[in-house]
Backbone as numpy.savetxt, mean C-alpha at the origin, in Angstrom:
# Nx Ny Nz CAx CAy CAz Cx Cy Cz
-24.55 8.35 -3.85 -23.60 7.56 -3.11 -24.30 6.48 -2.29
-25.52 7.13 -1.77 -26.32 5.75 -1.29 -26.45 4.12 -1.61
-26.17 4.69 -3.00 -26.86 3.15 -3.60 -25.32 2.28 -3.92
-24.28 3.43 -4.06 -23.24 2.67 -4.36 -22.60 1.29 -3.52
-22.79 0.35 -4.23 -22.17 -1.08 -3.58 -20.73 -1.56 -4.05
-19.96 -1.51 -3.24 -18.82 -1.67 -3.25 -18.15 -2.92 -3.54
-17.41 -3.22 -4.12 -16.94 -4.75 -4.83 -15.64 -4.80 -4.72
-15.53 -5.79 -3.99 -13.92 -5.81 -3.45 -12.95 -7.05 -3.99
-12.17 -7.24 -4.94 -11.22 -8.07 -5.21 -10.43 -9.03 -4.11
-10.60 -10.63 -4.49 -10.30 -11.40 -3.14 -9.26 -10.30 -2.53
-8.47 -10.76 -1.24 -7.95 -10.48 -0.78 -8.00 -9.00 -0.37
-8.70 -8.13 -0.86 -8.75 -6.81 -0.88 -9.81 -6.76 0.80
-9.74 -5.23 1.76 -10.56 -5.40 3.00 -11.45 -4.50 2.69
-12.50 -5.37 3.18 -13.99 -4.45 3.44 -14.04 -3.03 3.97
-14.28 -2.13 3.56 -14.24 -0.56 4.87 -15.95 -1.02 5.33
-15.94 -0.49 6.32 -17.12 -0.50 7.82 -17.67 0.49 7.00
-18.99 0.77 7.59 -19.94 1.80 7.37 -19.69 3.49 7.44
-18.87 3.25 8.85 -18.61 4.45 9.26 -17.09 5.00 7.90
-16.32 4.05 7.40 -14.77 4.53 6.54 -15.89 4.46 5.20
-17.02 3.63 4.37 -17.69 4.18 3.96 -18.40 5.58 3.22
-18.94 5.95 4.33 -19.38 7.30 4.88 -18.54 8.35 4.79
-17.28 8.15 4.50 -16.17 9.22 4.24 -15.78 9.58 2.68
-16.63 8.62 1.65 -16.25 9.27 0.22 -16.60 11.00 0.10
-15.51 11.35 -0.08 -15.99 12.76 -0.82 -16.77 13.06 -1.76
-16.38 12.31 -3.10 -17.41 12.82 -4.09 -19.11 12.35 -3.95
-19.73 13.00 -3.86 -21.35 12.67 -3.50 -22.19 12.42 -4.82
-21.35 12.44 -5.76 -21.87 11.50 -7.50 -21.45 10.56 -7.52
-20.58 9.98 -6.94 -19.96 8.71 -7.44 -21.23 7.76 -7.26
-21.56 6.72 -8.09 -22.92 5.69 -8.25 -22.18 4.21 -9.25
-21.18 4.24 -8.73 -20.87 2.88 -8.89 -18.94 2.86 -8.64
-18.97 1.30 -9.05 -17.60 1.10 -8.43 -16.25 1.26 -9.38
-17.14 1.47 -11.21 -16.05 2.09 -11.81 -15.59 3.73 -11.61
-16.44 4.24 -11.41 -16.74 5.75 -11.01 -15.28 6.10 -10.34
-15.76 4.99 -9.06 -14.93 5.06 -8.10 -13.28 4.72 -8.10
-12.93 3.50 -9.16 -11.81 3.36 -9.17 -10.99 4.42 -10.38
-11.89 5.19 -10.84 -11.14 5.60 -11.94 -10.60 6.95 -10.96
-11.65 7.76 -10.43 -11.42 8.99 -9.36 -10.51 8.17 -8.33
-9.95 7.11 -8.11 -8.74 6.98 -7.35 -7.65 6.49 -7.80
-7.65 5.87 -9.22 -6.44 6.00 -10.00 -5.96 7.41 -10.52
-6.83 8.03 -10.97 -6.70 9.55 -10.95 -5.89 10.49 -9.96
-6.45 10.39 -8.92 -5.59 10.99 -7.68 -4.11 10.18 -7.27
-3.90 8.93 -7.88 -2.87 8.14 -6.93 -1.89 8.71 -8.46
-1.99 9.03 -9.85 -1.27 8.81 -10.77 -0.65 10.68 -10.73
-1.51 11.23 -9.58 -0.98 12.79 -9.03 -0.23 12.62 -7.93
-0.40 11.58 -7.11 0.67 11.43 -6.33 1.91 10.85 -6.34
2.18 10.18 -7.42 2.95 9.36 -8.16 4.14 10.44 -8.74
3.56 11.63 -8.96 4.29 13.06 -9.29 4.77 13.63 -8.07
4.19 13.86 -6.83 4.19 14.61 -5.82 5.20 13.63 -5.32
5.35 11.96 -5.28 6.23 11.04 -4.42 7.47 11.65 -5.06
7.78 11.81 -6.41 8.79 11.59 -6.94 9.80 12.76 -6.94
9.12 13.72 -6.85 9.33 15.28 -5.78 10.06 14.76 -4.51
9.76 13.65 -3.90 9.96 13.72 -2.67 11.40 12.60 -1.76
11.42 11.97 -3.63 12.27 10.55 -3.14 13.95 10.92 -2.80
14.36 12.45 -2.80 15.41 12.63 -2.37 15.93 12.56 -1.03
14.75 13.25 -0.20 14.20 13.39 1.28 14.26 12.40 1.61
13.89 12.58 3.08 14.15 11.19 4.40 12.33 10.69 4.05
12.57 9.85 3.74 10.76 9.09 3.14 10.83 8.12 4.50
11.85 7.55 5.14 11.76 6.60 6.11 11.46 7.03 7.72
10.20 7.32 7.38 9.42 8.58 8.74 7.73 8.16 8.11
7.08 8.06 9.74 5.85 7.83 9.55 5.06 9.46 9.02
5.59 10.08 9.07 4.56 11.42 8.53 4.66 11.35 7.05
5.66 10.95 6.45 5.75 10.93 5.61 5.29 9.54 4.10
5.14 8.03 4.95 4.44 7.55 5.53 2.61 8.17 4.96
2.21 8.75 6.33 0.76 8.85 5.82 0.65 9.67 5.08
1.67 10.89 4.66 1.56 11.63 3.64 1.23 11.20 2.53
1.80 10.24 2.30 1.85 9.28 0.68 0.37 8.87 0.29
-0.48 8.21 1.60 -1.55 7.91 1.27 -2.59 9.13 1.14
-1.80 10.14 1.95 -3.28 11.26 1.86 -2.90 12.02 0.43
-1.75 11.94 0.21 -2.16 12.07 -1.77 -2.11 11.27 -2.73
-2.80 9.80 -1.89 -2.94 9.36 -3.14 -4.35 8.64 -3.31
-4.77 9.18 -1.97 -6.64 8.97 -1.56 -7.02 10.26 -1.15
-6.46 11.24 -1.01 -7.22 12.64 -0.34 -8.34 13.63 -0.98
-7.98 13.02 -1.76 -9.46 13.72 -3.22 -10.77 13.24 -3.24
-10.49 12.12 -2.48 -11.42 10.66 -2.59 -12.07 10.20 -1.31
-11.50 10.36 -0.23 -11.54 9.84 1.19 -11.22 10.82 2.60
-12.21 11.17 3.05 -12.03 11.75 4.42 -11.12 11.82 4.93
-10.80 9.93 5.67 -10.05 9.67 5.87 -8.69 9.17 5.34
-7.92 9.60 4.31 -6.85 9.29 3.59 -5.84 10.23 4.63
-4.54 9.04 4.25 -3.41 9.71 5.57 -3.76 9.45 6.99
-4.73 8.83 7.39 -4.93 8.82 8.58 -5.01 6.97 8.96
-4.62 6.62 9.54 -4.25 5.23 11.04 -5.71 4.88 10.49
-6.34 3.68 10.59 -7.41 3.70 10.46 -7.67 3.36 12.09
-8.73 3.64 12.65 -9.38 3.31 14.02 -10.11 2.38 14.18
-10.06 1.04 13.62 -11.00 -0.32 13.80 -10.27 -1.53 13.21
-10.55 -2.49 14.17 -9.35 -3.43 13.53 -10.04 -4.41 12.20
-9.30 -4.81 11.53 -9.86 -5.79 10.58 -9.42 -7.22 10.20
-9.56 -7.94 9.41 -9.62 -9.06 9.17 -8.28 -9.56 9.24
-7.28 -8.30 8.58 -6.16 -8.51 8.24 -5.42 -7.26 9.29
-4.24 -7.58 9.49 -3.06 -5.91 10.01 -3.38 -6.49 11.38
-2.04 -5.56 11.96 -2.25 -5.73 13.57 -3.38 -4.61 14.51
-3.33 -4.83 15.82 -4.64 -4.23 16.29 -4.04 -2.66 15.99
-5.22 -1.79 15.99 -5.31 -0.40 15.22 -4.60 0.33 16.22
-4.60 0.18 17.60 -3.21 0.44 19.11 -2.26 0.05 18.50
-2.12 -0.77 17.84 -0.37 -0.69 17.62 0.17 -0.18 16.53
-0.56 0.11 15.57 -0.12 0.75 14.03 1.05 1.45 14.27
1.45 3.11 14.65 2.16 3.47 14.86 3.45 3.34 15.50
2.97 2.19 16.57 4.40 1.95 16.99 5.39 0.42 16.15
4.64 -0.54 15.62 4.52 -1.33 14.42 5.28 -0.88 13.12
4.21 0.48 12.81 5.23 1.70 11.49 6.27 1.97 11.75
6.64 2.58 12.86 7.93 3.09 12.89 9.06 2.30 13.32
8.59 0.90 14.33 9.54 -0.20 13.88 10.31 -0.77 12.61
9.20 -0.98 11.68 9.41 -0.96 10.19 10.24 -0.28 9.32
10.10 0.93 9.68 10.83 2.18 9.09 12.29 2.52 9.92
12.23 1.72 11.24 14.01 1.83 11.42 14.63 0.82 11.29
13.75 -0.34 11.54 14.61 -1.82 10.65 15.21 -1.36 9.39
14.38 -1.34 8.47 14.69 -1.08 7.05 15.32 0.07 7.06
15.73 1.01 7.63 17.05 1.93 7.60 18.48 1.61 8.38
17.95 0.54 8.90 19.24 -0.22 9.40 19.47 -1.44 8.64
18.44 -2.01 7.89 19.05 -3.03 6.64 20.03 -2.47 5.48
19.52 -0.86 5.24 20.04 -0.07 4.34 21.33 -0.01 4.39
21.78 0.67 5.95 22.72 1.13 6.47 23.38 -0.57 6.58
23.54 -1.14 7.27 24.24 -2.38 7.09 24.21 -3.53 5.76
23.58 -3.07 4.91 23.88 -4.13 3.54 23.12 -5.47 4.26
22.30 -5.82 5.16 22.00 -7.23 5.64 21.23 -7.59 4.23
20.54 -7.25 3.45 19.60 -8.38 2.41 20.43 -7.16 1.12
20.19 -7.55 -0.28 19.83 -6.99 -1.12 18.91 -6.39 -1.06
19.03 -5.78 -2.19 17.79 -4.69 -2.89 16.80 -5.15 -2.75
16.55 -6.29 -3.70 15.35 -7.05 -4.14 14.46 -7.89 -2.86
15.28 -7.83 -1.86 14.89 -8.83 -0.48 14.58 -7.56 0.38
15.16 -6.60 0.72 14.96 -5.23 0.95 13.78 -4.87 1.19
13.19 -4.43 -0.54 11.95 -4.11 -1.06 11.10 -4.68 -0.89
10.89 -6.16 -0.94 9.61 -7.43 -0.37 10.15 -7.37 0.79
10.85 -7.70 1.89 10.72 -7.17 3.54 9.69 -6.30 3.74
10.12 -4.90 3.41 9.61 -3.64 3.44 8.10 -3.38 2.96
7.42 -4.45 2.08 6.52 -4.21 1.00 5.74 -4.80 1.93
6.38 -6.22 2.22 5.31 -7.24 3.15 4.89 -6.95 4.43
5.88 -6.66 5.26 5.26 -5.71 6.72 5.00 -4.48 6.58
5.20 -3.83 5.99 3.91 -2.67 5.46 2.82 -3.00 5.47
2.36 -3.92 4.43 0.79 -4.48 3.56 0.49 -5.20 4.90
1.49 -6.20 5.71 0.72 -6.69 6.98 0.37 -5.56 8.58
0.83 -4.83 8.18 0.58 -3.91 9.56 -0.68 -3.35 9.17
-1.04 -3.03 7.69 -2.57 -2.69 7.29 -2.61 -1.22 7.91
-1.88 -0.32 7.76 -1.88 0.68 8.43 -3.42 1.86 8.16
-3.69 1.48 6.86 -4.93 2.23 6.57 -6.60 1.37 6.73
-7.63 2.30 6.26 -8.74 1.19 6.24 -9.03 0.81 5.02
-7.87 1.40 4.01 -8.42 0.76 2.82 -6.91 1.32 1.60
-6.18 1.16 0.63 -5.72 1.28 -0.57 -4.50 1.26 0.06
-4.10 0.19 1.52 -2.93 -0.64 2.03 -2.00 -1.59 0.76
-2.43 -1.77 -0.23 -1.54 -2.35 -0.96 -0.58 -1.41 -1.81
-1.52 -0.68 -2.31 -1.19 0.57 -3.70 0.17 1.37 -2.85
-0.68 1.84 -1.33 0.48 2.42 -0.77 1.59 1.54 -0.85
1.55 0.16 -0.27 2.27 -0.28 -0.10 3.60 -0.49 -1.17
2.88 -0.89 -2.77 3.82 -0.95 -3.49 4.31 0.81 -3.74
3.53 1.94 -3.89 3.90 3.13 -4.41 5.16 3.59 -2.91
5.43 2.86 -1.85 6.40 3.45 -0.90 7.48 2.42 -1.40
7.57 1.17 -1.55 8.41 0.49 -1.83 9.36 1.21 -2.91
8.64 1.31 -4.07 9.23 2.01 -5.47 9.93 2.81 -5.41
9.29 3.68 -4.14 10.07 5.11 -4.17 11.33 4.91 -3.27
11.13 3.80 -2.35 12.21 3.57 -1.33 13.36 3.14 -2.52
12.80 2.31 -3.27 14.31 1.75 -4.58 14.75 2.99 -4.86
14.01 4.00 -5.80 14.33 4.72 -6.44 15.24 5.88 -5.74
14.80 6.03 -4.30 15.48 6.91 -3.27 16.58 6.60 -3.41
17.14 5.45 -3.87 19.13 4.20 -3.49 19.29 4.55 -4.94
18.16 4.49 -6.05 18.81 4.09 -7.31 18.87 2.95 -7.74
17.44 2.22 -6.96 17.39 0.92 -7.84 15.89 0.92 -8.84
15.89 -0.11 -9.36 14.43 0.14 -9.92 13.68 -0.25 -9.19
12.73 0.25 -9.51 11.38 0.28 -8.98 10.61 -1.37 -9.51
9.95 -2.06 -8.46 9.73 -3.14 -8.81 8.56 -3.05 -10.24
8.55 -4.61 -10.49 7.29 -4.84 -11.85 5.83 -5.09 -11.44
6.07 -5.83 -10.33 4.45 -6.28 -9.59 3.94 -7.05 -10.63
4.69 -8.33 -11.06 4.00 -9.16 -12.10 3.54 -8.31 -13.47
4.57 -7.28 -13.84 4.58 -6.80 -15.12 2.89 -5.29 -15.55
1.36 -5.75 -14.53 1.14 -4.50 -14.65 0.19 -4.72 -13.40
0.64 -3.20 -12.77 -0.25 -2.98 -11.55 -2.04 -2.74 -11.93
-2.02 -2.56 -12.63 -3.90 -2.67 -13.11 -4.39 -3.69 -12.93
-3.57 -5.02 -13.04 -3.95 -6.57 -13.05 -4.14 -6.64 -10.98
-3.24 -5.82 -10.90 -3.69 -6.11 -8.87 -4.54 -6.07 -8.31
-5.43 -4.77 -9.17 -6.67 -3.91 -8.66 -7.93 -5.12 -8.75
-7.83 -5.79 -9.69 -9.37 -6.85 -10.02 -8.72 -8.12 -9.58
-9.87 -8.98 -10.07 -10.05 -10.41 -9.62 -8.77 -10.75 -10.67
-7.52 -11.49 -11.02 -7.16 -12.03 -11.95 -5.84 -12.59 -11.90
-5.49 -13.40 -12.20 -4.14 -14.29 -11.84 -2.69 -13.26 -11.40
-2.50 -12.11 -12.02 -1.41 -11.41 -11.51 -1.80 -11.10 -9.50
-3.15 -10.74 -9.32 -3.58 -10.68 -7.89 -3.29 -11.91 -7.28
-3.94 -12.88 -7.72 -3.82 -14.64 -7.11 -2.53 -14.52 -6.81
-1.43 -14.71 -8.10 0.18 -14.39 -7.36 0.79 -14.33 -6.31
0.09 -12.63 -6.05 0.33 -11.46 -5.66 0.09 -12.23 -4.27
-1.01 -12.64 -4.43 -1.74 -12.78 -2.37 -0.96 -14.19 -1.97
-0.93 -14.78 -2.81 -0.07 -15.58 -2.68 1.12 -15.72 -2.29
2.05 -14.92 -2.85 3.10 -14.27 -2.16 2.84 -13.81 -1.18
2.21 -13.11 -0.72 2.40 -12.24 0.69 1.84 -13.55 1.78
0.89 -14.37 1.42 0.84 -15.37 2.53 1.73 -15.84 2.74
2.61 -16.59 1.87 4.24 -17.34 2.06 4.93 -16.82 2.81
4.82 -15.00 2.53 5.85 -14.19 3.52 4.73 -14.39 4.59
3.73 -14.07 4.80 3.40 -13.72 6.45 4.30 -15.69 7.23
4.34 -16.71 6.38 4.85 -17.86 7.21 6.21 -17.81 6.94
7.14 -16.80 6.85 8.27 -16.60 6.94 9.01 -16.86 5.60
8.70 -16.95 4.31 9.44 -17.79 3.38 9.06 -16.12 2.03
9.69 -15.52 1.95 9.87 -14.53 0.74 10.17 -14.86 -0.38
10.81 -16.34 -0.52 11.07 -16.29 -2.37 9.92 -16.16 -3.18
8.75 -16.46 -3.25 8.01 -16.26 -3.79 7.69 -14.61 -3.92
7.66 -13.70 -3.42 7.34 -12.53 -3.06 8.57 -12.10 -4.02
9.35 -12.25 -3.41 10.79 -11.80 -4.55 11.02 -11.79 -5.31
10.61 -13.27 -6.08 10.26 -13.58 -7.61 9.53 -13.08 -8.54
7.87 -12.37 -7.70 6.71 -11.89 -8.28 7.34 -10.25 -8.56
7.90 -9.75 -7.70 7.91 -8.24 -7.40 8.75 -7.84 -8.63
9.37 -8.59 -9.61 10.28 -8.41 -10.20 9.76 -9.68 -11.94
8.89 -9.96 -11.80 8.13 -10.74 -12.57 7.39 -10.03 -13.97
């Protein structure tokens, strides 16, 4: 694990030394190693969400639950707030109270019909991914809570520019992707809306 150097896709955030220092597996020696042992674990949680999309999902425990099975095989810290601020998300003091803002807006968009589905889901997708609630696999969660939030109503589950594998690396479905979410952080979602369903 020493030697392993980590390679991060634009837009994707650096983990610190110390979030680092938290891989579990002590073979892993490179960065395919690594993404395959966390597609692995997220395509088991993908089973465990879907178990779960009947339930009240619009709760922060439930929330970091999602990420600690879908990094907990992999990461110390999976399910957990991360404790250091970064490049991107608000300061690491406000995560929780940030989350659970999030999570009663969007049960009061539900409950009052204010957006569609499709406006709904990119709301929900985009201040998620901007609150950065973890120190690292903030997007994956992000789209794998969205999906399940559709699927919870009975809508579909978004496309993410047709395949989520294209998100993970360097390559025009990502460009999109970040693209969209900048438009939304300056207030403007059609783009985001368009992609999620692309």
């Amino acid at each position: 694990m020493a030697d392993l150097k980590f390679i991060y896709p634009p837009g994707a955030t650096p983990l610190d030394p110390d979030e680092s220092a938290g891989l579990i597996p002590d073979y892993v020696s490179t960065q395919g190693e690594l993404n395959v042992l966390e597609q692995e674990n997220i395509v088991e949680a993908h089973a465990w969400a879907r178990k779960k999309v009947h339930g009240d999902i619009l709760n922060v425990s439930f929330a970091l639950e999602l990420h600690k099975q879908m990094f907990g095989r992999v990461w110390k810290w999976a399910g957990r707030p991360r404790v250091s601020n970064k490049n991107i998300g608000v300061s690491h003091e406000q995560i929780n109270a940030k989350l659970s803002a999030l999570l009663k807006d969007t049960d009061h968009w539900i409950k009052n019909q204010t957006y569609n589905w499709d406006e709904i889901g990119a709301r929900f997708h985009h201040r998620l991914v901007s609150i950065h609630v973890f120190s690292n696999g903030n997007g994956r969660h992000a789209r794998l809570m969205t999906d399940i939030l559709l699927e919870k109503y009975r809508q579909s589950p978004f496309t993410w520019g047709a395949t989520q594998s294209s998100l993970e690396v360097q390559s025009t479905v990502r460009k999109n992707y970040i693209s969209a979410l900048k438009s939304a952080d300056q207030g403007d979602l059609k783009e985001l809306i368009r992609f999620v369903r692309s």
